[in-house]
Each structure stands twice: as C-alpha cells, then as structure tokens.
C-alpha positions in Angstrom: 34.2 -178.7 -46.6 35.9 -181.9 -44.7 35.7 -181.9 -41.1 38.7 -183.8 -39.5 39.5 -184.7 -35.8 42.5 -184.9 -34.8 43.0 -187.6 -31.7 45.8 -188.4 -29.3 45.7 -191.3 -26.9 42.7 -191.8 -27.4 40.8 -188.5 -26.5 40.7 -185.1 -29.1 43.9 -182.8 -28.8 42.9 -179.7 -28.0 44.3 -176.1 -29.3 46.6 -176.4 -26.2 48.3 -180.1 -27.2 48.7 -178.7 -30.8 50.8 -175.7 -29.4 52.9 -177.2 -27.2 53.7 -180.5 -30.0 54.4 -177.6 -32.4 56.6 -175.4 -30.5 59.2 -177.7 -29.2 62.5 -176.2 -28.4 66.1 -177.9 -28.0 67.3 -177.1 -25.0 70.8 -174.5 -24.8 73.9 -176.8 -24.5 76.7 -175.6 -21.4 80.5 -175.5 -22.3 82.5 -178.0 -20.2 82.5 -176.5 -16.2 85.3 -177.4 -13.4 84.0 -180.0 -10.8 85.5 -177.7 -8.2 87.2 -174.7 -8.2 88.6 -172.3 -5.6 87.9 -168.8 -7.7 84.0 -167.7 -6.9 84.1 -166.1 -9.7 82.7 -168.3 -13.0 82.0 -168.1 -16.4 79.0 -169.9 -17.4 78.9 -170.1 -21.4 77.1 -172.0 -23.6 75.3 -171.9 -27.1 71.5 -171.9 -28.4 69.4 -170.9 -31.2 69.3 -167.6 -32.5 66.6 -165.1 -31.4 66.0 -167.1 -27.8 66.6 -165.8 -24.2 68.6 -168.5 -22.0 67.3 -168.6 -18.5 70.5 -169.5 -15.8 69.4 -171.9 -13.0 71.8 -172.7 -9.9 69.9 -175.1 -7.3 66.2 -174.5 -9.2 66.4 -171.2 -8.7 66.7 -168.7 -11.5 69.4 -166.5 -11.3 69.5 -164.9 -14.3 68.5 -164.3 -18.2 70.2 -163.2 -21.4 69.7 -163.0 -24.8 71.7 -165.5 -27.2 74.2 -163.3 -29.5 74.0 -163.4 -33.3 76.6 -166.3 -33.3 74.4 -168.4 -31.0 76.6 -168.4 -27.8 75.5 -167.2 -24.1 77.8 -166.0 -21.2 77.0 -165.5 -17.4 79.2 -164.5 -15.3 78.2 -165.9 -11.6 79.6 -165.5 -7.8 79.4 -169.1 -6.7 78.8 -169.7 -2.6 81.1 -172.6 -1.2 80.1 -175.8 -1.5 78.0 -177.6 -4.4 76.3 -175.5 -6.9 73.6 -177.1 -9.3 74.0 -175.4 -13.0 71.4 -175.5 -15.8 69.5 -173.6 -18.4 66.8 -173.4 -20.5 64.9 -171.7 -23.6 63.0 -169.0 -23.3 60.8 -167.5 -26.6 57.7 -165.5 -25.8 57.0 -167.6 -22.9 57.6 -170.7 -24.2 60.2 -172.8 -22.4 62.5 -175.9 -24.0 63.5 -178.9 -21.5 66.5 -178.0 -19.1 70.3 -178.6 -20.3 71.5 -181.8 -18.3 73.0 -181.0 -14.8 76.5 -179.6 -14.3 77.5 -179.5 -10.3 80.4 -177.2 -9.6 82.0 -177.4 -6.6 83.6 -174.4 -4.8 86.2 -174.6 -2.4 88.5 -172.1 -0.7 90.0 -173.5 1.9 93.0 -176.0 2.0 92.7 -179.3 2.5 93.3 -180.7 6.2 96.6 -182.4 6.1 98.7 -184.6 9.0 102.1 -186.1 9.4 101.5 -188.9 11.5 104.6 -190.4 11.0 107.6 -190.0 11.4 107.9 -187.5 14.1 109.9 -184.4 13.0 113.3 -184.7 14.5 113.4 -188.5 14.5 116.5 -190.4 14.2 117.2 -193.7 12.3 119.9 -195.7 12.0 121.3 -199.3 10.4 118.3 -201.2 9.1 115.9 -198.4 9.2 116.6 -196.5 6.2 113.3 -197.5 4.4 110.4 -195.8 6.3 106.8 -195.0 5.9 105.7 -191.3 5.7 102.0 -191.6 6.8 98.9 -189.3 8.0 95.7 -187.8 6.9 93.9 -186.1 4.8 90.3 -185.1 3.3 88.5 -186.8 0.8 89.0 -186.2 -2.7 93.0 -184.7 -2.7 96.0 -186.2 -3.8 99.1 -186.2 -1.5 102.9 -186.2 -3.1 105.8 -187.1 -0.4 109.4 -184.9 -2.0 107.2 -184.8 -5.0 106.0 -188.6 -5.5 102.3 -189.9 -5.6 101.5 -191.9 -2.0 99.0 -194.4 -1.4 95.4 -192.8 -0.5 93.1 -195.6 1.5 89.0 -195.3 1.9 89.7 -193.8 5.0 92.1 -190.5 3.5 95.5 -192.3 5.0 97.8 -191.8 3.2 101.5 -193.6 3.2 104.5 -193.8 0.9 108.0 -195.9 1.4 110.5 -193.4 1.6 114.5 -194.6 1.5 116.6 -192.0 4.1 120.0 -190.8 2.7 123.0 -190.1 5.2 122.1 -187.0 7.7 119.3 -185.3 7.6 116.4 -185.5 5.0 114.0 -183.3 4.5 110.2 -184.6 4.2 108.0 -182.1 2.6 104.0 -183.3 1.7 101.5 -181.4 -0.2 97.9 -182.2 -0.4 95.9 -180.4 -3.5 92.2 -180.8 -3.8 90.0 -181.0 -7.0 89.8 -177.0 -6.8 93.7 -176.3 -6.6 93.7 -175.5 -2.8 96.7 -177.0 -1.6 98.4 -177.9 2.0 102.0 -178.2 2.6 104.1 -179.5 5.4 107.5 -180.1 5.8 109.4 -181.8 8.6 113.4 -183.4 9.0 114.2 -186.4 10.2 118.4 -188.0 10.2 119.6 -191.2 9.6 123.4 -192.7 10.4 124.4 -195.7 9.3 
C-alpha cells in the first residue's frame, strides 16, 4: 500500500481544505431589480441548482430562506423600508454555503420629488420682444423635468431651464418632475403675452 501526501502552498491539506475545495457551490443568479421604485412591495426572483436552499440578504442581514423549486427558480416576496436596500443571496446545502450573488441596490421612494417654478412668476405679462422666455427652478437629484411636455435642461446643481416661445393671450405652463421610482410632481402656472 502507497502512502501519498497531498500538499497545498506548501504545508499538508488537511480533511478540512479537501472539503471545502470539493464542495464548491455557484452562487444563485437574481432576475434584473428596479433601481428605485415607489411600491414597498418586491419580488425578489432568481434561479439556482436543484435541491439547494437560497438564503435572502438585504444590508447583511438575512431575511429569509427558501427552497429552489424543481425548475431551479426562487421567489421572495419582500416589504422594502425607504431609502437604499442592499440585495443578495447565497447557497445553502447541509450547511455548506456558495459565494454571495453580486450586489443589486434597490432604491425605495414614496414621496414626490421637490419641484419649483422660479421663473416666470404666475400671472406675468410679456409683450413685443419677449415672447421667447426661460421656464426655470428646482428640483431633486436624479428626476427629469418636462415644461408642456418637452425635456428641459437639468444642471449639477438640479436647475432646471427650457426656452419656451409665448403664443397670443394667455399660455399655460405646466412642469412635471418624475423620479427614478415613478413619483412624480406637477405644477402648473399662466402667464399672457400681447404683442
């Protein structure tokens, strides 16, 4: 009878190395998440190998486990807090555990976005050679603003603008702001112009 000794780096593997280099798992793979959403409410789905039990993980702590179905998918269903939630998973057969799933961050948001009309003033009057004007304020990081339903300029600083041309008598000036969630601000004001 042969004896043999195994080695690694250097030094004799013991029965634990041998375990853990046979036993490697692939970790579960998500389904594509929202970056935000304004519903607490999500699905968290997924697939993995048959026979394994998927542990869910929101900001390192886990939340929950189920077993993978016969068709290798996974669904949690989860009540997300506002602001940033940190998603993964992981393997989990008889106590052995695969590497995590890469990080997902969801972001939940249920409020509207903060919205101004700086400019013009509602009410304002124009005349002769100012029926091009700038419809300007703020808003909050991350949301896209439409003046009467066109796309206006967004700076660093969430000021927005767009160059609006005034028809005869009164216009109407309405601006929505929608943020990566769907929440969405609206304000509407009137301003006239004679020529």
């Amino acid at each position: 009878m042969t004896n043999i000794a195994l080695f690694v780096s250097g030094s004799q593997a013991t029965s634990t190395d041998k375990n853990t280099s046979n036993s490697f798992m692939f970790p579960p793979a998500l389904d594509p998440l929202p970056i935000a959403t304004n519903s607490a409410l999500i699905k968290i789905s997924g697939n993995s190998s048959k026979n394994m039990t998927v542990e869910l993980y929101i900001n390192d702590d886990l939340i929950d486990k189920k077993s993978v179905d016969n068709n290798g998918n996974f669904v949690f269903d989860y009540q997300l807090t506002p602001g940033d939630s940190l998603i993964k998973v992981r393997n989990d057969n008889d106590n052995k555990k695969s590497d995590f799933s890469p990080i997902v961050t969801v972001s939940y948001k249920n409020a509207a976005p903060n919205l101004t009309i700086d400019s013009p003033s509602d009410g304002q009057k124009f005349s002769n050679d100012q029926r091009d004007i700038t419809v300007s304020g703020k808003t909050d990081p991350g949301v896209t603003v439409t003046v009467n339903g066109f796309w206006a300029i967004i700076d660093q600083n969430n000021n927005y603008s767009y160059n609006l041309t005034l028809i005869n008598g009164d216009n109407s000036i309405k601006v929505d702001a929608t943020d990566q969630a769907g929440n969405k601000a609206e304000k509407t004001i009137k301003v006239n112009y004679s020529e």
